[in-house]
C-alpha positions, 0 to 999 in steps of 0.5 A: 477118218477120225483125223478128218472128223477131229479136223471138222470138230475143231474147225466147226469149235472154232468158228463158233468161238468167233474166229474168221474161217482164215484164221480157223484154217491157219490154226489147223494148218499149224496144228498139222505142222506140229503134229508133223513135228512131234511125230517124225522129229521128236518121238525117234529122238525120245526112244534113241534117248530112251534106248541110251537109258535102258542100255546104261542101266543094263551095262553098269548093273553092280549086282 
């Protein structure tokens, strides 16, 4: 539900910024893709690298 509101506000910002209901449309379009992107491509790989991290700081411990 929120997602539909922010999608509403945006669009509504943006018409009223002067942008053509196409060009508004587009915009949310790539919005999506990138949060598409962000969330099922980039986050996996920062917590795969992350997880790398902790495991060599926990194995070359010299105490």
């Amino acid at each position: 539900m929120f997602s539909l509101l922010l999608s509403l506000f945006i669009l509504w910002l943006l018409i009223k910024l002067g942008f053509s209901l196409t060009k508004a449309t587009i915009i949310l379009i790539a919005i999506g893709i990138v949060a598409i992107f962000l969330s099922y491509i980039l986050l996996p790989l920062l917590v795969i690298v992350a997880l790398v991290g902790i495991g060599a700081l926990l194995f070359n411990n010299n105490d």
